[in-house]
C-alpha positions as CSV (number, residue, x, y, z in Angstrom):
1,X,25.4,2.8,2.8
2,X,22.1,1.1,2.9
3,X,20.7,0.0,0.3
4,X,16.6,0.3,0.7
5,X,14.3,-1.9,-1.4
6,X,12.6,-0.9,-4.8
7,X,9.3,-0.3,-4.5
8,X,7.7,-3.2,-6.9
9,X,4.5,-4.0,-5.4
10,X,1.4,-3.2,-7.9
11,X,0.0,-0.7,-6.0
12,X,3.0,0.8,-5.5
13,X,2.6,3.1,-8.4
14,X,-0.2,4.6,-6.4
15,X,2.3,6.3,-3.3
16,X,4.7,9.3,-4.1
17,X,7.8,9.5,-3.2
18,X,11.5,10.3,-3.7
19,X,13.9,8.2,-6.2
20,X,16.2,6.4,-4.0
21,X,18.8,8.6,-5.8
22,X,17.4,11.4,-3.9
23,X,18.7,10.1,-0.4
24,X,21.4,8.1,1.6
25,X,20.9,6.1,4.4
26,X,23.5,5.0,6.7
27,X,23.6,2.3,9.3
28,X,22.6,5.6,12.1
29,X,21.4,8.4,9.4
30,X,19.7,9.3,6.5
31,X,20.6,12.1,4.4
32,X,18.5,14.4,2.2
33,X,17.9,17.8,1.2
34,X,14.3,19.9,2.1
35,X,12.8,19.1,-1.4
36,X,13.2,15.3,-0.9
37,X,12.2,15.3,3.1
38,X,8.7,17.0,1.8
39,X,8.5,14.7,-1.0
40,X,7.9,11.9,1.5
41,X,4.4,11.7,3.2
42,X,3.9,12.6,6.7
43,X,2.6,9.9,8.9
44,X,3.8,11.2,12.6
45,X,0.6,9.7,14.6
46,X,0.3,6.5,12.4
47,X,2.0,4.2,9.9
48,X,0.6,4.1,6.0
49,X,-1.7,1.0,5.3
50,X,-0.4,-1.2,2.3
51,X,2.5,-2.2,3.7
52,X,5.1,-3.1,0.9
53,X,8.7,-3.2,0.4
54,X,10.4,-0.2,-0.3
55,X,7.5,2.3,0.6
56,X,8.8,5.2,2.6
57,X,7.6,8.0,4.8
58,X,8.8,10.9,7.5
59,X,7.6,11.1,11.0
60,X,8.5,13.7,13.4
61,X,10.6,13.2,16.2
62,X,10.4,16.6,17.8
63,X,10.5,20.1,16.7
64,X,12.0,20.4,13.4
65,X,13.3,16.8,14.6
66,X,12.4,13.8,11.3
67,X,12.2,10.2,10.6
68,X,12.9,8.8,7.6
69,X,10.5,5.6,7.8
70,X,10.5,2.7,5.5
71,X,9.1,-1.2,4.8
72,X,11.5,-3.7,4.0
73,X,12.0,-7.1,3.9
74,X,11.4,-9.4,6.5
75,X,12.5,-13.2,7.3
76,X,8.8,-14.1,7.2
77,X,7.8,-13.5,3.4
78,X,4.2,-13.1,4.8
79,X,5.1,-9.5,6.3
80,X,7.3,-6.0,6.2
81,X,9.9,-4.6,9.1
82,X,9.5,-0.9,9.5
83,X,12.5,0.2,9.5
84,X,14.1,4.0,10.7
85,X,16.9,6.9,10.6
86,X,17.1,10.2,12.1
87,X,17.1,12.7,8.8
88,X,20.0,15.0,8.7
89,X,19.3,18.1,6.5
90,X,21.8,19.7,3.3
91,X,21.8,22.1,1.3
92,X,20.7,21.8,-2.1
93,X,23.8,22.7,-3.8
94,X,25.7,19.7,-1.5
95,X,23.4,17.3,-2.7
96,X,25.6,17.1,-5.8
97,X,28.7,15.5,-4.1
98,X,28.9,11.2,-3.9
99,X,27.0,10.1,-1.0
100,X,30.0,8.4,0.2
C-alpha cells in the first residue's frame, strides 16, 4: 500500500477532503467507497491551483470511469508530482475490513 503524504501546507486547512483512513492506494488502484469518492473535488478539465503535498482530487476517466489524483513529493523541493490511480468502488459495509 501507498502511503500518500499529509497534507501540512498552511492553506491546506482551506481544501476538503477525505482522511487518508478513508482510502487505499495501491501501486495500480485506489480503493474507496461512494461517500469518500464524492468527498474529493472534481477537477476533470483542470488541475486545482495551490499545489501542495498531500492535496487530493477525482477526475473522470469515462462514464462512471474515476481518478483518484494527488500532489506529492518531488526530487526538486521547489515543486509537486501529480500523481494517479484508477478508483475501484465498495460497498460501504466492506469498507470495514483491513485494507490489506
Amino acid at each position: 500500500m501507498i502511503e500518500l503524504p499529509q497534507m501540512t501546507h498552511p492553506h491546506s486547512r482551506h481544501w476538503n477532503q477525505p482522511r487518508l483512513d478513508e482510502l487505499a492506494v495501491y501501486d495500480d488502484i485506489a480503493i474507496m467507497d461512494q461517500s469518500t469518492l464524492e468527498c474529493l473535488s472534481d477537477y476533470s478539465t483542470t488541475i486545482p491551483t495551490g499545489a501542495y503535498e498531500g492535496k487530493m482530487w477525482r477526475r473522470s476517466n469515462g462514464p462512471d470511469k474515476w481518478l483518484l489524483c494527488w500532489y506529492g513529493l518531488s526530487e526538486d523541493p521547489d515543486k509537486v508530482s501529480i500523481n494517479s490511480r484508477p478508483i475501484r468502488l465498495i460497498r460501504n459495509k466492506d469498507k470495514d475490513k483491513k485494507w490489506n
